[in-house]
N, C-alpha and C positions, 0 to 999 in steps of 0.2 A: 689147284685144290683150295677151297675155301674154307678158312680157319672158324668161320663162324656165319650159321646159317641160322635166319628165324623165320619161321611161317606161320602166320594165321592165330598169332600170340594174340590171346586172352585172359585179361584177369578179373577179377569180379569183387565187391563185396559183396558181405552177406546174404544182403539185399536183393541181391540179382543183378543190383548197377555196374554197368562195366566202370572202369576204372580204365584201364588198357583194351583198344578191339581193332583189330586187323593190323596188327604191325608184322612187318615183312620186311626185314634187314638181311643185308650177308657183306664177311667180311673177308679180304685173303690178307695172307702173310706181309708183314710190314706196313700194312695198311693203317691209316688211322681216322675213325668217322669219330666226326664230333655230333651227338647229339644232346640239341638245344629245343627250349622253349622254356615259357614264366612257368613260375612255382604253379603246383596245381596240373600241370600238362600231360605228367604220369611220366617222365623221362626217368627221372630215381626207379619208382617202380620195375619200368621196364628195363633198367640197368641190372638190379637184382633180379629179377627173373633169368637175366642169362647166367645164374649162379643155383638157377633153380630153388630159387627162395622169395617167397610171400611173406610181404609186412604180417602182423596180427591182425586179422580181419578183412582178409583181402584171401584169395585163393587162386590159384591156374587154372582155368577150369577148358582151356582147348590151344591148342598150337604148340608147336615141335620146335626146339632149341637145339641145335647140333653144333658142338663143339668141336672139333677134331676129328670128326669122324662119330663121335659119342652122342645119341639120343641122352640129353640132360633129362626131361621130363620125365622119358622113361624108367629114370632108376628109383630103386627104392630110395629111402632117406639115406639109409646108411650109407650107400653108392653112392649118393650124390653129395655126402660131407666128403668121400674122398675124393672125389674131383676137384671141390674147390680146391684150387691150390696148386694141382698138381695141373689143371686143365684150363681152369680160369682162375685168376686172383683178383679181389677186390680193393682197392685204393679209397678207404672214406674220405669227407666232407670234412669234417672234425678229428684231425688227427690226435690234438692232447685227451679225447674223451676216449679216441681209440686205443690208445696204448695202456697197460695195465701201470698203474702209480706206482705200485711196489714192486715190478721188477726192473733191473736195470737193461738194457737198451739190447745190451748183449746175451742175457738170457732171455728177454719176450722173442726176438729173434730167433734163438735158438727152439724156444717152445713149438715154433708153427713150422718147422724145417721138416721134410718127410724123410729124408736123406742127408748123410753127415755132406755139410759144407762148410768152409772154412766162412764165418759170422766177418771178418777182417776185411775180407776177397768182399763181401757183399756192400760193408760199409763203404769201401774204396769205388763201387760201381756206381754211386749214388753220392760222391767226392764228400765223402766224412770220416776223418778223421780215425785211427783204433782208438785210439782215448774216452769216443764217442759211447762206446760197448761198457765203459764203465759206469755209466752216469744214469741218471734216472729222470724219466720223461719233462718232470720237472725245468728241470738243468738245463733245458735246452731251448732254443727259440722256436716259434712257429714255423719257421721254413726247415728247421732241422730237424722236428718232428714229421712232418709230414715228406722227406727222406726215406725217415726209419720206415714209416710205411710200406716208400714204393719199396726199400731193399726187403723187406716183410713180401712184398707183393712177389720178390724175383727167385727169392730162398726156394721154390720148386721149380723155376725155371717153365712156368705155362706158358703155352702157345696165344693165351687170350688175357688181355689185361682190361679189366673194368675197373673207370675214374671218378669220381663221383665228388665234382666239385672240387680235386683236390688244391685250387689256390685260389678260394675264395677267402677273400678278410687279408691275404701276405700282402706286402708293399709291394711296389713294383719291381724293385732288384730281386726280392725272394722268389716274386712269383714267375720273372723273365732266368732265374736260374733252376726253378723246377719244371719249369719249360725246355729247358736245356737237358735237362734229365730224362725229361720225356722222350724226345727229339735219340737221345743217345741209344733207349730201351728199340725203340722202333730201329735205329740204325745197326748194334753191336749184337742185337738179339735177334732181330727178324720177327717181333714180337707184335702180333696186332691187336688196337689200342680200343677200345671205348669211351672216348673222353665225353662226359657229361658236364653241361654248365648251361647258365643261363645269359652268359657273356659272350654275345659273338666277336668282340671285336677278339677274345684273347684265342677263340675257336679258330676265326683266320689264322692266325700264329700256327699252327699246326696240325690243319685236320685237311687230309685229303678231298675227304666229301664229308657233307653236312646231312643232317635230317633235320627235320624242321618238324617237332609235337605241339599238337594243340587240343586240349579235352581228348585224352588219349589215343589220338591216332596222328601218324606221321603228315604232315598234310602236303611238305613240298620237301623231296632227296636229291641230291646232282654233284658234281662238284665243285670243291668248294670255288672256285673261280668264277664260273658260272653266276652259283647262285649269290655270292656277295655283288656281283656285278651289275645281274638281272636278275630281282628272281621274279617271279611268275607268279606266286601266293601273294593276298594284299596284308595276308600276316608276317609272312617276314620281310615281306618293304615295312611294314608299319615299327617289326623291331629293329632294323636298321636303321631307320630313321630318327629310332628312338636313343640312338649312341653319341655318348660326345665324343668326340675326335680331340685331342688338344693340336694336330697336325691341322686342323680344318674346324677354327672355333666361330662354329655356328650355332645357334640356338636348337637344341632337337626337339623334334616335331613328337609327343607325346600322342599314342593311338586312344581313341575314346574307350571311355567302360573299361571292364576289368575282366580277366579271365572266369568263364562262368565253372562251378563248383560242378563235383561230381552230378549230384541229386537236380541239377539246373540245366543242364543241359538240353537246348532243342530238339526237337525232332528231324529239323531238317539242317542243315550246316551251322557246324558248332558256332562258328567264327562268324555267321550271319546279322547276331545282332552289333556287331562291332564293324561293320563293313562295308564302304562305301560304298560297294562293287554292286552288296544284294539287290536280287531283285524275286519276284513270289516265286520264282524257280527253284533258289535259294532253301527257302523253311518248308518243301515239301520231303526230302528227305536227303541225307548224308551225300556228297559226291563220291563217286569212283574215283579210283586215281587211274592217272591216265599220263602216258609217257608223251614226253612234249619236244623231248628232243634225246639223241642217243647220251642216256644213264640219266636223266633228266625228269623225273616225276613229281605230280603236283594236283594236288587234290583238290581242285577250284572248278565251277563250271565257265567262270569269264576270267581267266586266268590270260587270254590273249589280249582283254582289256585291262592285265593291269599296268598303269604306269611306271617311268622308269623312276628311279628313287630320286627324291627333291632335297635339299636341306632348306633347317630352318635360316632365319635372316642371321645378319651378322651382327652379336651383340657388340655395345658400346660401352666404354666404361664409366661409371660414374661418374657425375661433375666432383671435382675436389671443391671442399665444403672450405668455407669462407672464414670458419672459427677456426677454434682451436681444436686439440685432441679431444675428443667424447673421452676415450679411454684412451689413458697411456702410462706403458710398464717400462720401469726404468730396472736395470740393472737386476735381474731377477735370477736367483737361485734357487734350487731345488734337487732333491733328491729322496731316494728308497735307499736310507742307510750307507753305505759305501760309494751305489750307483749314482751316477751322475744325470738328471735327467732334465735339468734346465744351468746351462751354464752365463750368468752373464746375458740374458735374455733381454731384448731393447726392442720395443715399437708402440706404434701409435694405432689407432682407430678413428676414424674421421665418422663424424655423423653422416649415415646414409650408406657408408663404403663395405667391404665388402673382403677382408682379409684374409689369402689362405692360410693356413701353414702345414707344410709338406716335408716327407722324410718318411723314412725307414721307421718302422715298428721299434719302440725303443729309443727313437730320437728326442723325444720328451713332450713331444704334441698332445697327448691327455693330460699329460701331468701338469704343463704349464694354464691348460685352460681350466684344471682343476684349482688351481691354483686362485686364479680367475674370480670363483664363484665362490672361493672360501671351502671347496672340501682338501685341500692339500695346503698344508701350511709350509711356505717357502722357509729357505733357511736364510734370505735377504732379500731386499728388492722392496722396492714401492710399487703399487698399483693404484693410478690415481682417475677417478670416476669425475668427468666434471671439473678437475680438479683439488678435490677432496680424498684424500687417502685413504683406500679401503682397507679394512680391521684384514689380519691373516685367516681367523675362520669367519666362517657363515655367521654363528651365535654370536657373535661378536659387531658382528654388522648391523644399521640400522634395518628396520624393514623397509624403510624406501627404496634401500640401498639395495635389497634383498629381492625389490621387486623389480628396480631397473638394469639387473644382468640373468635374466636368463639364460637354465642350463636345458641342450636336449642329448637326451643321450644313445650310443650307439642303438642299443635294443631297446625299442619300446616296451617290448613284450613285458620284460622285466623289470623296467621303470614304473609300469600301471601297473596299481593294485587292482589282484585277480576278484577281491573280493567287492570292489565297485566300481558301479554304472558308470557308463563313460559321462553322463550328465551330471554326475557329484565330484566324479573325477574333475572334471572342468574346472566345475563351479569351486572347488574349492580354495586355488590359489586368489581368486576374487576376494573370496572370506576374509581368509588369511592375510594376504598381503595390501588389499585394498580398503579394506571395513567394512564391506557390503553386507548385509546382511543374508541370509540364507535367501529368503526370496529374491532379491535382488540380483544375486549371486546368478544361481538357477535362470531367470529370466534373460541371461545374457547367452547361455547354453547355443540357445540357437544361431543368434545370429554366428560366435563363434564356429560350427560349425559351418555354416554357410562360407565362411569364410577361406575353412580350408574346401571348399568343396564337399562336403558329405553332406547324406540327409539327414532331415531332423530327428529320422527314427534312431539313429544311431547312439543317440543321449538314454536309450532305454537298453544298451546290449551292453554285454559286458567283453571284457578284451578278447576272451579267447574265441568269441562268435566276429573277431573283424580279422582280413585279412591283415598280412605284413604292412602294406602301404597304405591301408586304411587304419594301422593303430601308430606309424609312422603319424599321418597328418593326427591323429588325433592328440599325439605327444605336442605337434605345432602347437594346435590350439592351446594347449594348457600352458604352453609357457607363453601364447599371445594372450590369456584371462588377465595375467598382471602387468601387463601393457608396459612391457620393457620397451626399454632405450638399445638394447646390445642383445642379439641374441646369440651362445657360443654352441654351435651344432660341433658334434663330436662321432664322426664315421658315420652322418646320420643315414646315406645312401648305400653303404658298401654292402650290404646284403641285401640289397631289393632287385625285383628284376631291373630291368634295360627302361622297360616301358614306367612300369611304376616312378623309375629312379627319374626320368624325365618329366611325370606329373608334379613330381616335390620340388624337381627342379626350377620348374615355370612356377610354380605355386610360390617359391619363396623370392623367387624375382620379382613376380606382382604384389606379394606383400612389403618387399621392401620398398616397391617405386610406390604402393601406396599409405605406406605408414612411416617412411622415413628410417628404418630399422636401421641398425649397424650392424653385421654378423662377421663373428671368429670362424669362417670354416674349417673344421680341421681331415682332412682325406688325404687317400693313397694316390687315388685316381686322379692323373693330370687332365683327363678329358672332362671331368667335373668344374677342376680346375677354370680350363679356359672356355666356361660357360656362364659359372657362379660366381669367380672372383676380381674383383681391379687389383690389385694387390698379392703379391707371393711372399711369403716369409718360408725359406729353404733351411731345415734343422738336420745338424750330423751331429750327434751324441749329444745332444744338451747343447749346441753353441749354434749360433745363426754363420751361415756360410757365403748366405747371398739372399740378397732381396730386388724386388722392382715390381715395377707393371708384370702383369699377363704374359702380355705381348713380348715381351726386351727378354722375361724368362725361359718361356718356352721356344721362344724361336731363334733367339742368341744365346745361351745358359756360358756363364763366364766362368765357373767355378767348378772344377772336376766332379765334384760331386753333383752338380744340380744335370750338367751332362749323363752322368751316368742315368740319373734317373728318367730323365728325360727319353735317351738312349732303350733303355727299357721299358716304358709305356707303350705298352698295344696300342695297334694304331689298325684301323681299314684301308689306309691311304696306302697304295702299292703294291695291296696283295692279289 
């Protein structure tokens, strides 16, 4: 008997525009499908739909969800609130926005219970502590949040659990132990899984079979061995391709164009203008899916012509630079009050090179590169530019100084200001840091963009009209207007897709071989890692544990800790 069955799911906006059309999934007990594709692809959407719930502006407007036996669509509102929960639970993306601030761990819990369960028994299923039940959401880490959730998710004990993203942004020990939770819920419960993401390598990790969405239809299902192996769509070789490996540090091969928007969509195969494969057969209208092997479906009409998956070449590290340090921090301390979050902190930056630093959420990797650029004021330490000792804040700093250490930060979104053009946006650390004058300024707009790749129209839209990866490169360019020496990116890929995350990828590898940059990388992702960087600096609570090459790191780790993480990095290689 199948825990979870969909037919002929469609959802709409207002408009009339599908959003979701033809999805046909089914699920049995202890099963777990991952479905993936980029932002935009409608997978969220149709995650929530099996809860029987439409965003604002979106509606169900045809296809049958069966839950346990239970037509979801069929019920009224009020039927279908109690179901959640008791039939299906939902796991969000954003665990600290999901938890209520002001109640403590042990009563939000107990709020969403339908039935008396011992709150202890739940925290223990999901290995947290009773102490945990005291404390408020605050209090607690990212990964210990997003616990509270799943035991949130298990307090009715549903036959169906939907995931939505839940370890995106954790380091890799968090995110390879909520994986283990996962792993437990499918083993101790019999409980089958919905995992959504846009990360296939961490989908290998545990999903039986895969779906594969593209501008809201499934376009290739199988399992997962299968499809990670061969698939048959040239969209999911193109995001497989698009993964870095740190077991296999190859350059990833980045798919052209970007996912096309609801309102954008062709007439004839979504994926057409993006695809090697098309041909006028193609833009004449949508493909069938069509079974290509037993469980094995794929929604291509030369799906027999696509090839097996390639990697890119194998990058080289840096030449070591012939000077001295560009930048070097000696002995560096820092902290939030009590916490500890740079102990004794030592290294160098070579012009041209390329520096991770990697660790656990918490290790002190923002804080040290804030430190950096002057918005975190150390409690000791030198930081010396050139040779020249930089002031503790920013205002304090010369503005040459101000313009040769560029900051880019995690989110774009919220670094550009909403209220201007991306072409003023640019133009204005020119202004500011260089003398330029407003024309002057302005007339560089373009080629800057060109540089990162975008077009010139872009200089007239404002943030919230670009995609994620299109206000990503746009954050590039503004910290490449003041023509630094050091640029310190800070988790700049950890929320982009697979595909995006490998255009930024290549993009800042070719700006560094042609502008000479030095960059602070700081990420969770060792497969970034052994793409983006010659150099690893390894952080456990504020103190460095181990350093080297790439290579000596990842593929010897001498330090229990760099092992562990190492040990827990998703990987393609073996599944």
């Amino acid at each position: 008997m199948s825990v979870l069955s969909v037919t002929g799911l469609r959802i709409e906006l207002a408009s009339g525009q599908p959003v979701v059309e033809d999805v046909d999934l089914s699920l049995g007990p202890g099963e777990i499908l991952g479905l993936v594709g980029e932002s935009g692809s409608g997978k969220s959407t149709t995650a929530l739909a099996l809860l029987g719930f439409a965003r604002t502006g979106t509606s169900i407007v045809s296809g049958d969800v069966v839950v346990a036996g239970r037509h979801v669509l069929q019920l009224e509102e009020n039927a279908r609130r109690r179901v959640r929960g008791e039939l299906v639970s939902y796991v969000p993306q954003d665990a600290g926005q999901a938890l209520n601030p002001s109640l403590r761990i042990g009563a939000a819990i107990s709020d969403v219970m339908r039935r008396p369960r011992d709150v202890f028994e739940l925290l223990a299923a999901v290995d947290l502590s009773e102490g945990t039940a005291k404390r408020f959401p605050h209090q607690l880490s990212g990964g210990q949040q997003q616990r509270v959730t799943i035991a949130m998710a298990l307090c009715c004990g549903p036959p169906l659990i939907v995931m939505d993203e839940p370890t995106t942004g954790l380091d890799v020990i968090t995110q390879a132990s909520v994986l283990d939770e996962v792993r437990r819920l499918r083993e101790e419960q019999d409980a089958a899984i919905v995992y959504v993401s846009h990360d296939l390598a961490v989908v290998s990790q545990l999903a039986d079979r895969i779906a594969v969405m593209y501008a809201g239809r499934i376009v290739e299902e199988g399992p997962a061995a299968t499809l990670l192996e061969r698939p048959r769509h040239p969209y999911t070789r193109g995001l497989l391709q698009s993964i870095p490996d740190h077991r296999r540090p190859a350059r990833p091969i980045a798919m052209p164009g970007t996912a096309v928007g609801v309102e954008d969509r062709p007439p004839g195969c979504a994926f057409a203008p993006r695809c090697p494969q098309q041909t006028a057969e193609c833009l004449q209208a949508p493909p069938e899916p069509a079974w290509i092997a037993d469980g094995h479906l794929v929604r291509c009409l030369h799906s027999a012509a696509t090839p097996p998956i390639t990697l890119g070449d194998q990058r080289t590290p840096a030449q070591e630079s012939g000077g001295g340090a560009l930048l070097d921090v000696r002995d560096l301390h820092a902290g939030h009050g009590t916490v500890v979050a740079a102990d004794g902190v030592s290294f160098e930056l070579a012009k041209g090179e390329c520096l991770a630093l990697v660790g656990q959420s918490g290790s002190g990797k923002t804080t040290i590169a804030r430190c950096l650029v002057g918005l975190h004021r150390p409690d000791r330490g030198t930081i010396l530019l050139d040779g020249e000792p930089l002031a503790d804040r920013v205002r304090r700093r010369t503005v040459d100084q101000r313009r040769r250490v560029q900051y880019i930060f995690q989110s774009p979104y919220q670094s550009l200001n909403p209220r201007r053009q991306i072409g003023d946006e640019l133009a204005r650390p020119a202004q500011v840091l260089r003398g330029l004058s407003a024309a002057q300024a302005r007339a560089e707009v373009g080629a800057l963009l060109e540089q990162v790749r975008l077009p010139a129209r872009t200089a007239e839209r404002y943030p919230h009209q670009l995609s994620g990866g299109e206000r990503q490169r746009v954050a590039i360019a503004r910290a490449l207007a003041a023509t630094p020496d050091v640029l310190v990116c800070d988790e700049i890929t950890s929320a982009l897709d697979v595909s995006v995350q490998a255009a930024i990828l290549e993009l800042l590898g070719e700006l560094r071989a042609e502008l000479g940059l030095s960059a602070l990388f700081i990420t969770h992702d060792l497969g970034v890692v052994s793409v983006a960087a010659d150099r690893v600096l390894v952080l456990d609570r504020g103190a460095v544990c181990e350093s080297g090459t790439v290579s000596d790191i990842l593929s010897a780790p001498a330090h229990p800790y760099t092992q562990r993480l190492v040990a827990a990095a998703p990987s393609l290689i073996g599944v």
